[in-house]
C-alpha atoms as a printed R data frame, in Angstrom:
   type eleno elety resid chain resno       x       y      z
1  ATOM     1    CA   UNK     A     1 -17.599 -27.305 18.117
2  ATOM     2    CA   UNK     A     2 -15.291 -25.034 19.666
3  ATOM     3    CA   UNK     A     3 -11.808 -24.366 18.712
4  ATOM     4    CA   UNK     A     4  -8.687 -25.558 20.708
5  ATOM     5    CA   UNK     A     5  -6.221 -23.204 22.029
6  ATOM     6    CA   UNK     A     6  -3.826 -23.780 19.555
7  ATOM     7    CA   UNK     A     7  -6.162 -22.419 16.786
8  ATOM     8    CA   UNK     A     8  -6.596 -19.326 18.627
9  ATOM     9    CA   UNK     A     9  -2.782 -19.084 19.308
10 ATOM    10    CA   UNK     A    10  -1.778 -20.131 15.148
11 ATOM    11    CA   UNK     A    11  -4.279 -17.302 14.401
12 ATOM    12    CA   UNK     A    12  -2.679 -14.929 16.468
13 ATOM    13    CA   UNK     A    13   0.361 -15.680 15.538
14 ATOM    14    CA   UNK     A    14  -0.143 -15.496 11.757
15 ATOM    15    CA   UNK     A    15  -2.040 -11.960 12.342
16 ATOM    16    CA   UNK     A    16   1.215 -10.571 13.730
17 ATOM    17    CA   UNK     A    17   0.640 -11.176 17.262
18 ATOM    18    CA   UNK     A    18   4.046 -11.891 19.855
19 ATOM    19    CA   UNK     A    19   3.871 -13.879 22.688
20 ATOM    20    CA   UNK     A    20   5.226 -11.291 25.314
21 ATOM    21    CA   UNK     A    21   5.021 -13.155 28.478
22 ATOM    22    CA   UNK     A    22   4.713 -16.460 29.948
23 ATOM    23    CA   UNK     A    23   2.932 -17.922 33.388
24 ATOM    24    CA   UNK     A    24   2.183 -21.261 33.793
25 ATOM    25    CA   UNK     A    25  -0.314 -21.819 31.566
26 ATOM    26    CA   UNK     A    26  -1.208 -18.704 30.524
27 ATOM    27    CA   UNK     A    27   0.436 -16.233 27.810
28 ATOM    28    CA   UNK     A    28  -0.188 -12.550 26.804
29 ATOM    29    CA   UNK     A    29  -0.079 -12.020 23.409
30 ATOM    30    CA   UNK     A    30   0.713  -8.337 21.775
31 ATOM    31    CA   UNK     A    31   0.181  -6.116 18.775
32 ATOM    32    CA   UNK     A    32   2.105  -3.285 17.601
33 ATOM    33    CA   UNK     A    33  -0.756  -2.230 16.089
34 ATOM    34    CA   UNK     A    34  -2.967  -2.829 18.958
35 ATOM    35    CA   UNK     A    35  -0.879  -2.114 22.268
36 ATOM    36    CA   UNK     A    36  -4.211  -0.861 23.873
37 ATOM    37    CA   UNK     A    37  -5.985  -4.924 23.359
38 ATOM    38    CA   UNK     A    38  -3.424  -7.328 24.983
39 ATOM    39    CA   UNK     A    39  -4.927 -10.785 25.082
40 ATOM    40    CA   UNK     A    40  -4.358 -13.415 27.535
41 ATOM    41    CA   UNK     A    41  -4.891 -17.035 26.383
42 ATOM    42    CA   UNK     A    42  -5.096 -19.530 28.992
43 ATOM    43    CA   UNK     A    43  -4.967 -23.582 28.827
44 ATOM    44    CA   UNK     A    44  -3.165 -26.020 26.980
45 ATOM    45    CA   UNK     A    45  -3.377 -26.492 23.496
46 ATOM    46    CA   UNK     A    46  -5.139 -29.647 23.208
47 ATOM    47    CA   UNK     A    47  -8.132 -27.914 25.070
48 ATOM    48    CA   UNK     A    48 -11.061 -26.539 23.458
49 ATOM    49    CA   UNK     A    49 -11.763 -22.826 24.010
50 ATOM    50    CA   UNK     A    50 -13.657 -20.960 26.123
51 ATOM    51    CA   UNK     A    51 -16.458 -18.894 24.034
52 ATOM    52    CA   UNK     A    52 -15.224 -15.792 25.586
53 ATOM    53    CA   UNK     A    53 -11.908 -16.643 24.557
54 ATOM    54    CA   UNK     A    54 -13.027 -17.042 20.841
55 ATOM    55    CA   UNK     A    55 -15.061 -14.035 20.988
56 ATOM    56    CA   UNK     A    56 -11.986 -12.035 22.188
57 ATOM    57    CA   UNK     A    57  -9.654 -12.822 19.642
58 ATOM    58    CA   UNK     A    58 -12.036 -12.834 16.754
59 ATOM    59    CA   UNK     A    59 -12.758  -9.139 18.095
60 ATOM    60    CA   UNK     A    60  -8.825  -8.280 18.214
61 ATOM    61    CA   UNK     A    61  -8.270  -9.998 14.448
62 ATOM    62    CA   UNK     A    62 -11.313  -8.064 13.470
63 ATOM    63    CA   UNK     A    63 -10.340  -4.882 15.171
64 ATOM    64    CA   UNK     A    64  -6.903  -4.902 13.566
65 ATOM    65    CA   UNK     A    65  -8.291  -5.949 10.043
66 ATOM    66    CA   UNK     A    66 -10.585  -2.783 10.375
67 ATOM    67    CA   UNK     A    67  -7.088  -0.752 11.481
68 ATOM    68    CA   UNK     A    68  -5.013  -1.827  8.572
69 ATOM    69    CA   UNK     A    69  -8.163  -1.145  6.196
70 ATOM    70    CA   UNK     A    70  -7.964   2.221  7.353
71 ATOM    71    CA   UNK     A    71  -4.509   2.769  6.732
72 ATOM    72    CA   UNK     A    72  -4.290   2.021  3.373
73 ATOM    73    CA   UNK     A    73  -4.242   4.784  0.728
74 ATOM    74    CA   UNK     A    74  -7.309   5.207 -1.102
């Protein structure tokens, strides 16, 4: 079952993620740590998904898991 777009955006949010901009339905969402990956989530949040969607910000989370995993004194 896919996940609504609120999920995504509670996920985002809680990784650090700030909503930078806002157009109709659609919002770009930021990382300091990521300024390179900006992700644009579009729908409503009552929606389910699109898989690309998912895939995208499962690959950003990821991506900035791997980043802060790096940065940390061994």
């Amino acid at each position: 079952m896919p996940k609504k777009i609120r999920e995504l955006k509670a996920a985002l949010r809680k990784a650090g993620f700030e909503r930078i901009r806002i157009r109709g339905s659609h919002e770009r969402w930021i990382h300091a740590e990521l300024p390179e990956l900006p992700i644009t989530v579009a729908g409503k949040d009552g929606k389910d998904a699109k898989p690309y969607l998912e895939k995208l910000v499962s690959d950003a989370l990821q991506k900035l898991k791997d980043k802060e995993q790096e940065d940390e004194p061994t």
